[in-house]
C-alpha positions as CSV (number, residue, x, y, z in Angstrom):
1,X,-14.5,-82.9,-69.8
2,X,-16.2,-79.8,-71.3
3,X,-14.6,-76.5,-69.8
4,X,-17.0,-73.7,-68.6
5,X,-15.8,-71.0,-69.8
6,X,-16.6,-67.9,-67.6
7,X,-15.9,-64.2,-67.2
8,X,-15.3,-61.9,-64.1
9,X,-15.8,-62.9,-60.7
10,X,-17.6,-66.1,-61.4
11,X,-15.0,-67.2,-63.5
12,X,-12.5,-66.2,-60.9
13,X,-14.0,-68.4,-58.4
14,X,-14.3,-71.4,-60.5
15,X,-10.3,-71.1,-60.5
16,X,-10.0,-70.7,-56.6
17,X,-12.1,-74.3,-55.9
18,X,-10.0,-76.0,-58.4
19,X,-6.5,-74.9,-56.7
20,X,-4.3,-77.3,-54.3
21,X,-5.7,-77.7,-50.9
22,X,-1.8,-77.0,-49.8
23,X,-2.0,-73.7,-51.4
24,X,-5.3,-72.4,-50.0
25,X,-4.5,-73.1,-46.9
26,X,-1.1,-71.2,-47.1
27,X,-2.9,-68.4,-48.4
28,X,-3.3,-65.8,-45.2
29,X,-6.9,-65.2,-43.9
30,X,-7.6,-61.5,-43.9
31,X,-9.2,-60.0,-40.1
32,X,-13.1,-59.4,-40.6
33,X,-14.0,-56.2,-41.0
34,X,-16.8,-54.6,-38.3
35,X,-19.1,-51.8,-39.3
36,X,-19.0,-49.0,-36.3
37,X,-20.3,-45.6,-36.2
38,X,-17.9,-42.7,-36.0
39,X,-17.2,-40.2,-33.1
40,X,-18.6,-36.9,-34.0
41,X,-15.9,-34.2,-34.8
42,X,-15.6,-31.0,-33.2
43,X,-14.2,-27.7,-34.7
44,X,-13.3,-24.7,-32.9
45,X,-15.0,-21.1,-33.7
46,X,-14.0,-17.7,-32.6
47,X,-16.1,-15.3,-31.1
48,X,-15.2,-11.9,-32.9
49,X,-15.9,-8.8,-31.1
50,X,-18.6,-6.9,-33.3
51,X,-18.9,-3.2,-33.6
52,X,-21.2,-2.1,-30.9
53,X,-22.7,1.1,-31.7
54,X,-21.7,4.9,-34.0
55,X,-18.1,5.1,-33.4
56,X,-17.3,3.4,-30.5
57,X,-14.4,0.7,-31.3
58,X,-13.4,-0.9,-28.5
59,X,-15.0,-1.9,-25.2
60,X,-13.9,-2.9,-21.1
61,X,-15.2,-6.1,-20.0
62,X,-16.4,-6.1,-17.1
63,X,-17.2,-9.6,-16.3
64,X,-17.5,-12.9,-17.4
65,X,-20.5,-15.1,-17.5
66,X,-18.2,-18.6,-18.1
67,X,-15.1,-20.2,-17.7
68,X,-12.5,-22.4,-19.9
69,X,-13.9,-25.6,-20.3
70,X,-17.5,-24.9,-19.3
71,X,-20.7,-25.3,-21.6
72,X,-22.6,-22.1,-23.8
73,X,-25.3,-22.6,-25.3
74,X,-26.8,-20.0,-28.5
75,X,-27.7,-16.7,-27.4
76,X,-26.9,-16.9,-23.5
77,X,-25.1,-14.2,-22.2
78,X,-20.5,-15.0,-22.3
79,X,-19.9,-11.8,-20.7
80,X,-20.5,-8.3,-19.7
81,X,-19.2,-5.2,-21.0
82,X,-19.0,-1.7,-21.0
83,X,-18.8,0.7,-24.2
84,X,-18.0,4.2,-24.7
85,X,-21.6,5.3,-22.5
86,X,-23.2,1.5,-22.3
87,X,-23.3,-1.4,-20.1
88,X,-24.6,-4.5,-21.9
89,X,-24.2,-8.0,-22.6
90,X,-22.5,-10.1,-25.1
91,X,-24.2,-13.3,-26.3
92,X,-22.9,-16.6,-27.3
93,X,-23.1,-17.1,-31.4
94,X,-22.6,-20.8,-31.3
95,X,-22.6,-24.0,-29.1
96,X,-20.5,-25.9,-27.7
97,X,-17.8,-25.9,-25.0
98,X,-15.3,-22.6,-24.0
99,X,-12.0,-23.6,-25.1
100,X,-10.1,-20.2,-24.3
101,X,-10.9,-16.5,-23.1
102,X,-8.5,-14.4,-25.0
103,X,-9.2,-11.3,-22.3
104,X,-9.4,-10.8,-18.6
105,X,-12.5,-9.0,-16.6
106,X,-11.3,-4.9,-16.5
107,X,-9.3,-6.0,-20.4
108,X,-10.1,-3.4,-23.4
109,X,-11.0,-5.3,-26.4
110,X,-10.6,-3.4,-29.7
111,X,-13.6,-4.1,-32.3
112,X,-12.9,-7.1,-34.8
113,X,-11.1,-8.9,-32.2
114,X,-11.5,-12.6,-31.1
115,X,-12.9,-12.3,-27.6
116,X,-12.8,-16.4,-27.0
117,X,-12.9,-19.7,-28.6
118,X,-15.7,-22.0,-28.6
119,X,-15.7,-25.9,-29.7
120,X,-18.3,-26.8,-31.3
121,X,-19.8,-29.5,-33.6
122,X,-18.5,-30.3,-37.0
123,X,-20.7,-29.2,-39.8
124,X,-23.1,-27.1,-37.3
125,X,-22.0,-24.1,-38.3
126,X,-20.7,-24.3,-42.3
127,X,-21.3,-20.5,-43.1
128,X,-20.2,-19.5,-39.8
129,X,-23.4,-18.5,-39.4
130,X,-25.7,-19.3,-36.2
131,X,-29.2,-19.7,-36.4
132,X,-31.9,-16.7,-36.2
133,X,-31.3,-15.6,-32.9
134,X,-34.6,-17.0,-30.4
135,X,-37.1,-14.8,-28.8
136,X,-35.3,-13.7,-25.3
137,X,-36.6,-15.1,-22.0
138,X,-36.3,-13.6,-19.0
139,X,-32.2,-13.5,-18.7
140,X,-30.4,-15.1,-15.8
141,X,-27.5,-12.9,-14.1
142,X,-25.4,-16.0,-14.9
143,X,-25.6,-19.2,-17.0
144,X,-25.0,-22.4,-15.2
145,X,-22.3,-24.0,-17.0
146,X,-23.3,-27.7,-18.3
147,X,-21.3,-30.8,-18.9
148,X,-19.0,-30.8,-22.1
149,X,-19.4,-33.8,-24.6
150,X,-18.3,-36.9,-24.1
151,X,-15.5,-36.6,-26.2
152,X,-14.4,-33.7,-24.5
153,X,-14.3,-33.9,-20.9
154,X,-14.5,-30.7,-19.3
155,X,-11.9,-29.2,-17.4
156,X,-11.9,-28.8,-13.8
157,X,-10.6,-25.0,-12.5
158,X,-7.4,-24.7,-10.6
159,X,-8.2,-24.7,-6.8
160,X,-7.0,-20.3,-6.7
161,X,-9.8,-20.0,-9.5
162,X,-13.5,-21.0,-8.0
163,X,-15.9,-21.6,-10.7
164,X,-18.1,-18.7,-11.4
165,X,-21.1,-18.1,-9.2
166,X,-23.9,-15.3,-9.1
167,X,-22.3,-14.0,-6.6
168,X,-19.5,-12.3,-8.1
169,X,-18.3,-9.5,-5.3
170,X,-17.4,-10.0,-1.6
171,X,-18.2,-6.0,-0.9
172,X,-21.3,-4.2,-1.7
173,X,-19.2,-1.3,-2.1
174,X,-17.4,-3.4,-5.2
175,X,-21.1,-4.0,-6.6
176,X,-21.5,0.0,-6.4
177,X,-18.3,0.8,-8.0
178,X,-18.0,1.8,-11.9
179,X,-15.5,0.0,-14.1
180,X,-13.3,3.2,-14.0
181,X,-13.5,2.9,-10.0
182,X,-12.7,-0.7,-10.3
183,X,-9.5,-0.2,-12.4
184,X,-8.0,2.8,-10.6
185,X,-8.5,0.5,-7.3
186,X,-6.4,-1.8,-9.5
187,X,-3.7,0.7,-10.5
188,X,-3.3,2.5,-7.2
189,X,-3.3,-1.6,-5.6
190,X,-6.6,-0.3,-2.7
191,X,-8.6,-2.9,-1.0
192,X,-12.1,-1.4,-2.1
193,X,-13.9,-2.5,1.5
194,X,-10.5,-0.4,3.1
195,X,-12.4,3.1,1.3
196,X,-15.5,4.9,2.7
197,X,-17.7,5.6,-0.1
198,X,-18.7,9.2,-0.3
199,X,-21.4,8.2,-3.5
200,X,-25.3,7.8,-3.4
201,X,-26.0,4.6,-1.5
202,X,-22.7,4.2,-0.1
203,X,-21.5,4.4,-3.6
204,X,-17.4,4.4,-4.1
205,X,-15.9,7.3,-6.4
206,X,-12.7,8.5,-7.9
207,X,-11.8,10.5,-5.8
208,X,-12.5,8.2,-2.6
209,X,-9.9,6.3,-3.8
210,X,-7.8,9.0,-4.5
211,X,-7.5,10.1,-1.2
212,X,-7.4,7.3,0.3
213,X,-4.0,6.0,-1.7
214,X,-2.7,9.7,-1.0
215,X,-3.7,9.5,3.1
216,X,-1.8,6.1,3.0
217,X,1.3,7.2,0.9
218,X,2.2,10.1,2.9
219,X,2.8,8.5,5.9
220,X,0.2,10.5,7.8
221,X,1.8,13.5,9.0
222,X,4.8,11.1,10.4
223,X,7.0,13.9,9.6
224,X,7.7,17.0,10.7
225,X,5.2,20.0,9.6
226,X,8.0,22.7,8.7
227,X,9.1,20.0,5.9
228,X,7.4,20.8,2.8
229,X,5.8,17.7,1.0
230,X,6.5,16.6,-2.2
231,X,3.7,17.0,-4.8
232,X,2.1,13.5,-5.2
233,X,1.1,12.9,-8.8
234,X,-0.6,9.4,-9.9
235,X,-0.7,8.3,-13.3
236,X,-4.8,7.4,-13.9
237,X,-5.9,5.6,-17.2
238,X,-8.5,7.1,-18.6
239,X,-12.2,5.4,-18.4
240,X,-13.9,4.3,-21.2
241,X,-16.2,7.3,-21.6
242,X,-13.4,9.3,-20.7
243,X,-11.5,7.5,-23.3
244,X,-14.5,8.8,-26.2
245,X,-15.0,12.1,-24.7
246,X,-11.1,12.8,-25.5
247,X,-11.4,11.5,-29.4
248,X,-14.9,13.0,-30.0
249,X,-14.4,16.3,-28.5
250,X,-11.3,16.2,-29.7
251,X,-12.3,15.9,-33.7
252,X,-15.5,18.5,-32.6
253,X,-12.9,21.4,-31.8
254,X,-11.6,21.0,-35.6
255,X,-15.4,22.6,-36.5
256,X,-15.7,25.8,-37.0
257,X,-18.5,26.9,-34.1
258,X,-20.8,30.0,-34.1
259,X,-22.1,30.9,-30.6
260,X,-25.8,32.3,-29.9
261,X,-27.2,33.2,-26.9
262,X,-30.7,34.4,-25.6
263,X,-33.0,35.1,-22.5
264,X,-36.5,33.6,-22.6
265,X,-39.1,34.2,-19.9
266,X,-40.8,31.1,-18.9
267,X,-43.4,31.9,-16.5
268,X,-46.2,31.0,-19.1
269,X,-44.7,27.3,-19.4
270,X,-44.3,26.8,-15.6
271,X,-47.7,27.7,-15.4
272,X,-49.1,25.1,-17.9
273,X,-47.1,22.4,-16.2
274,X,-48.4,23.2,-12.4
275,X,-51.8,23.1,-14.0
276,X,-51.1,20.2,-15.6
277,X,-49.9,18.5,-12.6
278,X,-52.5,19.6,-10.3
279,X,-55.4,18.3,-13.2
280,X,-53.7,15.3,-14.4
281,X,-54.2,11.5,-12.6
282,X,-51.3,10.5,-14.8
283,X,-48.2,10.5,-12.4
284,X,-45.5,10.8,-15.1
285,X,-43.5,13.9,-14.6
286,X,-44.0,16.6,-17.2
287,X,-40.6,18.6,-17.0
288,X,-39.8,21.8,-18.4
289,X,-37.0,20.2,-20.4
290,X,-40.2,18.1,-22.3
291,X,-41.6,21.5,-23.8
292,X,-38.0,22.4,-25.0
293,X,-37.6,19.1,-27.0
294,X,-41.1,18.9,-28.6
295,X,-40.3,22.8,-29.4
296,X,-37.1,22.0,-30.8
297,X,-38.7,19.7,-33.0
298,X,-41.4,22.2,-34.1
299,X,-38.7,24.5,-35.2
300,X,-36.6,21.7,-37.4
301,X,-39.9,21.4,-39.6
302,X,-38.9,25.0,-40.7
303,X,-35.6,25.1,-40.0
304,X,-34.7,21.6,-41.5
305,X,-30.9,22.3,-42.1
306,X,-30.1,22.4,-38.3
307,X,-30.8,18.4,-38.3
308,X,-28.8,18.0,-41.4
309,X,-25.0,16.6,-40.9
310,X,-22.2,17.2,-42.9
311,X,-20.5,14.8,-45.2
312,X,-16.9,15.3,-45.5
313,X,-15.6,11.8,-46.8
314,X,-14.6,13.6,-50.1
315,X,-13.2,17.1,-48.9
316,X,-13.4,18.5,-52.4
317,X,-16.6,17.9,-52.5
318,X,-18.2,17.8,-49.0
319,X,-22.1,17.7,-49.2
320,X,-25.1,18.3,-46.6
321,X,-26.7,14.8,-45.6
322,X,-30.4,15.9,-44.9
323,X,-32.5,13.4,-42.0
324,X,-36.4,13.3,-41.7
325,X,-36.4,12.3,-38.2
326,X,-36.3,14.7,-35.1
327,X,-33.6,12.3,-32.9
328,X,-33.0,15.0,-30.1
329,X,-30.3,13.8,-27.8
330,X,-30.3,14.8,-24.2
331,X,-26.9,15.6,-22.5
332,X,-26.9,13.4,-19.2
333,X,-24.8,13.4,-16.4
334,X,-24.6,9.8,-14.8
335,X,-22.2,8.0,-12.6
336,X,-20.3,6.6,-15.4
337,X,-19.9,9.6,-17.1
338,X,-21.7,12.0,-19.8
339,X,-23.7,10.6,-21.9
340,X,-26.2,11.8,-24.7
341,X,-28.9,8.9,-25.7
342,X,-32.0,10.2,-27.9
343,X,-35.4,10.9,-28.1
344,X,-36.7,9.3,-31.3
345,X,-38.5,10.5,-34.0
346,X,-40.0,13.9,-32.0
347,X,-41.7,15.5,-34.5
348,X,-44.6,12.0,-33.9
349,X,-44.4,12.1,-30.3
350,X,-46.9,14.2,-27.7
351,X,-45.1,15.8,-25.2
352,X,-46.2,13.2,-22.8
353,X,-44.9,11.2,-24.8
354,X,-41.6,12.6,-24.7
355,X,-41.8,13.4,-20.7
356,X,-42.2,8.9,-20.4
357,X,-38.8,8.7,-22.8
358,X,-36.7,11.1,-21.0
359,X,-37.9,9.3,-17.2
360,X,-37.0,6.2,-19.3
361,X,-33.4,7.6,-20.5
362,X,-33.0,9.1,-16.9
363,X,-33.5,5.4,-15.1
364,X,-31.6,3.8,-17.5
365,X,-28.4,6.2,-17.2
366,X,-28.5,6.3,-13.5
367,X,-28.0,2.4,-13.6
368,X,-25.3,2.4,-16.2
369,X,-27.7,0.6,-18.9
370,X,-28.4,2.9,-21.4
371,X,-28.0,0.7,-24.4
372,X,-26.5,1.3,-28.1
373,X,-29.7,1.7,-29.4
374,X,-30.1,4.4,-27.1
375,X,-26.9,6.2,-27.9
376,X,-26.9,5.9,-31.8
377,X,-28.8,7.9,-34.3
378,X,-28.9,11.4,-33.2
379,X,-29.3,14.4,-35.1
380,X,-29.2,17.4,-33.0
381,X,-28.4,17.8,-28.9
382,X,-29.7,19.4,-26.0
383,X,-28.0,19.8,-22.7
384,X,-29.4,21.0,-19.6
385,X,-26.2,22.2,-17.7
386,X,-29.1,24.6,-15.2
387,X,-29.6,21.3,-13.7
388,X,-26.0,21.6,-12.2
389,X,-25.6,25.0,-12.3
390,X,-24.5,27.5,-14.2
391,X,-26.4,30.6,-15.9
392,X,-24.2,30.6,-19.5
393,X,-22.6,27.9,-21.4
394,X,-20.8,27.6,-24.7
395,X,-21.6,23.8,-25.5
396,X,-19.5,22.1,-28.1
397,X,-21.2,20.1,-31.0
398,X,-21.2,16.6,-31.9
399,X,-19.5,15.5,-35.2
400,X,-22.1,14.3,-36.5
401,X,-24.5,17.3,-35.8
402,X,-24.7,20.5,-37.1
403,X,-26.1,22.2,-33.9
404,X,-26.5,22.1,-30.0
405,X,-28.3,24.2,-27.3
406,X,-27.5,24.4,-23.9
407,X,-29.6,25.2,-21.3
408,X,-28.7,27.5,-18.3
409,X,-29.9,28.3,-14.6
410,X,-33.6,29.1,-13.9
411,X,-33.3,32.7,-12.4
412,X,-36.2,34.4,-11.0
413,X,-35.7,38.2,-11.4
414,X,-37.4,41.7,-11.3
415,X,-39.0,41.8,-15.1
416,X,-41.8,44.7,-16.7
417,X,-44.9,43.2,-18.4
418,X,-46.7,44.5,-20.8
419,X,-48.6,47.0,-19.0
420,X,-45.0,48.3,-17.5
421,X,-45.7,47.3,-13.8
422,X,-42.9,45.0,-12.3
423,X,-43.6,41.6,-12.1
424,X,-42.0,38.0,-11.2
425,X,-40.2,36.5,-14.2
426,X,-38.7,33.1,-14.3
427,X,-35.6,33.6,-16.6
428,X,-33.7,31.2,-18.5
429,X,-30.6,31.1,-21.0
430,X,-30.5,29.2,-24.1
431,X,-26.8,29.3,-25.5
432,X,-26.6,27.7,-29.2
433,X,-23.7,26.6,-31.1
434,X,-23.6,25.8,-34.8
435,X,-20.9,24.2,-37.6
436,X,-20.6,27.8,-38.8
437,X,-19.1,26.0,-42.5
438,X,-22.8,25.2,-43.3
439,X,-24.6,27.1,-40.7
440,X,-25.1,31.4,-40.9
441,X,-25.5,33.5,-38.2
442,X,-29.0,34.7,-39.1
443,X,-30.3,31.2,-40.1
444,X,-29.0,30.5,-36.3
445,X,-30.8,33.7,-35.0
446,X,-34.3,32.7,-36.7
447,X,-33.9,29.2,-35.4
448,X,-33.4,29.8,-31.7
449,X,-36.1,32.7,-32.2
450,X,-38.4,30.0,-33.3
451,X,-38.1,28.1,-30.5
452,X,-38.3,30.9,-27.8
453,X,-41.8,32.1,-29.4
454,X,-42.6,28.4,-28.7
455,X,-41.6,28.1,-25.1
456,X,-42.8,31.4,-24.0
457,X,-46.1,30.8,-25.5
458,X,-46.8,27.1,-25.2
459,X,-50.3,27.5,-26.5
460,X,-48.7,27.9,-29.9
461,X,-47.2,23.8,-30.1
462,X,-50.8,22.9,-29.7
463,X,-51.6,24.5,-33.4
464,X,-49.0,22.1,-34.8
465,X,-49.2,19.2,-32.5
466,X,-50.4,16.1,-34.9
C-alpha cells in the first residue's frame, strides 16, 4: 500500500485515525471551551485639591454634595468650600462612584491634596485627563446620588449618618452662620438654636457665641459678688480669612511704606451725582466712590509706576514688573471678613460702568460669593474706611502692589471760596501709602495731586473719557 506522505497538521491527523481504538479512547477529552465577554474593570482616581486663586493654599470645606458609595457624574458639584475671601464649589473631574472622602465638612485641606477617591471605568481616563468641561446648566444645590454599577453595588449609610438631602440645617440661624461661626460653635461645644443672633436677619456672630459660652461657664452669678472672678480666656482658631489676613499683612509690614495724606473738597462731585440722579431713568447707583476709581485710573496713565509690582524672586537683582491694565481693588467689609475683589481693566470702563461692577462686587460679598476670579489680578487698592468711620487712616499695602489709598469720613465744614465769603464744603481725606523701595515721595505727591484735580473738578475725566 503506497504511504501518503504528509507534513504538519494533516499529516498529524492521518497518524491519529490510524491509532488503536484502546488508546484513543484512554486518551482524556479536554472541557469545551465557551466564548464570554468580560466584566468591565474599574480603577480608582483621586480628586486632587487644585490651587484656587493668587496665594491662597488651603481651603475649609464647608459641605459636601455626596457620600461614600454614591454616584458623580463630570462636572457636578462634590462639595462646597470656602477660600481665603470665597465661597465656591468644587466639581467632579471624573465619573464613577465615591469610594472615600479623605476630609470632613469644617476640615482645612492644604492645596495639592487628595480631597476623595472616585472609581471609575478602566481606560476612561488614560491621561488622567477628563473631557472639556460642558457648558454649565442651571446648578442644583445638591446632586441626587445614582445607582453604582453593577459590579459595584453601592453602599448603604450607617443608620447615625442619613443620606444627604437639600436640606442640610435644622436651624435657620445655622444657614446664617459663617464657617468661622460654625467652627467656634464647634470648639466652645454651643447648640447654635441655644444663641440669639444679634446679625442682620437674625444672623449669628462671634461674639454671640462668645457670650453665650461665657454666660454659661460662669455659673451665672451663683457666687458671691465680693469674690472676684477669674479672667475667662478661650482659645479661638483663626477663620480662614483671618488665617490670610495674618500671612499677608504679615509679609506687607516687611515693605518699606511712605505715608501721604490730603484734604479734597468735594462739593463739585456731589453735585454732578445729585444731578445725575435726579436726570437719569437708569436706577443704578452712581456712588462717590465710582468717580474715585475711574480717577485713579486717569492718573495711572501718567503715573504708570504706581500699578507696577515689584519682583523680588532674585534679591540681587529685584526688578519693576510693569501691568497695562487698571485692576483697582476695592477694600470690602463683609460678614466673612475683609476682602478686596477688583474692578477690571478701568482705564476701558465709563463710570457707569464701574458704578454696575462695584453694586455687583457689593451683592456678591454680602452673600459670601465673591469668586477667585474676583479676588485675583489686582494691581493697586482702594479702601473706603469713611464708610465705617474714621476721618484718617494709614492703610497697609498689598504684596503685590506698590500703592493704596484710603478713604476717610465725609465732613462738612466752614470753608472760603474763591471770592473769600464762607461757604459749605463737603471735606474728605485721602491717605496714600506707597513701597517707598521703588516709590519717592514726590512721585507720590504728584500722583495723589493728580487725582484730587480730578475729583474736585469732575468735568476734567470727561476730556479723557474714551
Amino acid at each position: 500500500m503506497n504511504v501518503l506522505r504528509c507534513s504538519g497538521s494533516l499529516a498529524w491527523a492521518l497518524r491519529s485515525c490510524q491509532r488503536p481504538r484502546a488508546l484513543a479512547s484512554a486518551t482524556p477529552l479536554l472541557p469545551r471551551r465557551h466564548f464570554h465577554g468580560a466584566a468591565p474593570l474599574w480603577g480608582v482616581k483621586s480628586q486632587v485639591l487644585k490651587d484656587v486663586g493668587e496665594g491662597i493654599t488651603e481651603v475649609q470645606i464647608i459641605q459636601w454634595y455626596v457620600e461614600e458609595g454614591a454616584r458623580i457624574e463630570e462636572w457636578k458639584p462634590l462639595c462646597q468650600y470656602q477660600s481665603d475671601k470665597a465661597v465656591d464649589d468644587i466639581t467632579s473631574r471624573y465619573e464613577g462612584v465615591v469610594k472615600k472622602l479623605h476630609f470632613q465638612a469644617d476640615d482645612t485641606v492644604p492645596t495639592g491634596k487628595a480631597l476623595c477617591d472616585i472609581e471609575v471605568e478602566d481606560g476612561k481616563y488614560p491621561d488622567d485627563s477628563p473631557p472639556p468641561k460642558p457648558v454649565p446648566e442651571p446648578m442644583q444645590t445638591v446632586p441626587t446620588p445614582a445607582s453604582p454599577p453593577p459590579t459595584q453595588p453601592q453602599q448603604a449609610p450607617p443608620p447615625s449618618q442619613p443620606p444627604v438631602t437639600t436640606t442640610t440645617q435644622k436651624s435657620p440661624h445655622a444657614m446664617l452662620a459663617t464657617p468661622a461661626v460654625r467652627g467656634l460653635l464647634k470648639t466652645l461645644n454651643v447648640n447654635i438654636e441655644d444663641v440669639q443672633g444679634t446679625g442682620k436677619g437674625g444672623r449669628v456672630m462671634k461674639e454671640d457665641v462668645q457670650r453665650f459660652a461665657v454666660m454659661r461657664d460662669s455659673g451665672a452669678t451663683t457666687r458671691p459678688a465680693a469674690v472676684e472672678k477669674a479672667q475667662a480666656e478661650t482659645a479661638i482658631k483663626l477663620s480662614p480669612i483671618q488665617s490670610q489676613m495674618f500671612k499677608t499683612m504679615t509679609r506687607s509690614l516687611t515693605i518699606p511704606h511712605l505715608l501721604f495724606a490730603d484734604e479734597l473738597n468735594i462739593n463739585a462731585v456731589n453735585s454732578m451725582r445729585r444731578k445725575l440722579a435726579a436726570d437719569s431713568k437708569d436706577p443704578k447707583k452712581i456712588t462717590f466712590l465710582s468717580f474715585v476709581v475711574k480717577a485713579v485710573s486717569l492718573a495711572l496713565d501718567e503715573y504708570p509706576l504706581l500699578n507696577a509690582r515689584v519682583d523680588a524672586t532674585n534679591p540681587e537683582k529685584p526688578q519693576l514688573i510693569m501691568r497695562s491694565k487698571h485692576n483697582i481693588g476695592i477694600a470690602m467689609d463683609t460678614p466673612q471678613g475683609l476682602i478686596v475683589p477688583n474692578v477690571k481693566d478701568v482705564a476701558n470702563r465709563s463710570i457707569l460702568d464701574v458704578a454696575s461692577e462695584l453694586t455687583r462686587l457689593s451683592a456678591l460679598g454680602r452673600e459670601g460669593k465673591i469668586t477667585p476670579a474676583d479676588l485675583s489680578g489686582g494691581t493697586i487698592t482702594v479702601s473706603n474706611i469713611g464708610n465705617i468711620g474714621g476721618t484718617y487712616v494709614a492703610p497697609v499695602l498689598v504684596p503685590t502692589e506698590v500703592a493704596i489709598m484710603g478713604i476717610g469720613k465725609v465732613r462738612t465744614l466752614p470753608v472760603f471760596d474763591d471770592a473769600g465769603q464762607v461757604t459749605k464744603g463737603e471735606l474728605v481725606n485721602f491717605s496714600w501709602s506707597a513701597d517707598h523701595r521703588v516709590v519717592d515721595g514726590a512721585t507720590m505727591a504728584r500722583m495723589a495731586n493728580r487725582v484730587r484735580e480730578l475729583v474736585e473738578n469732575p468735568e476734567q475725566m470727561l476730556l479723557s473719557l474714551r
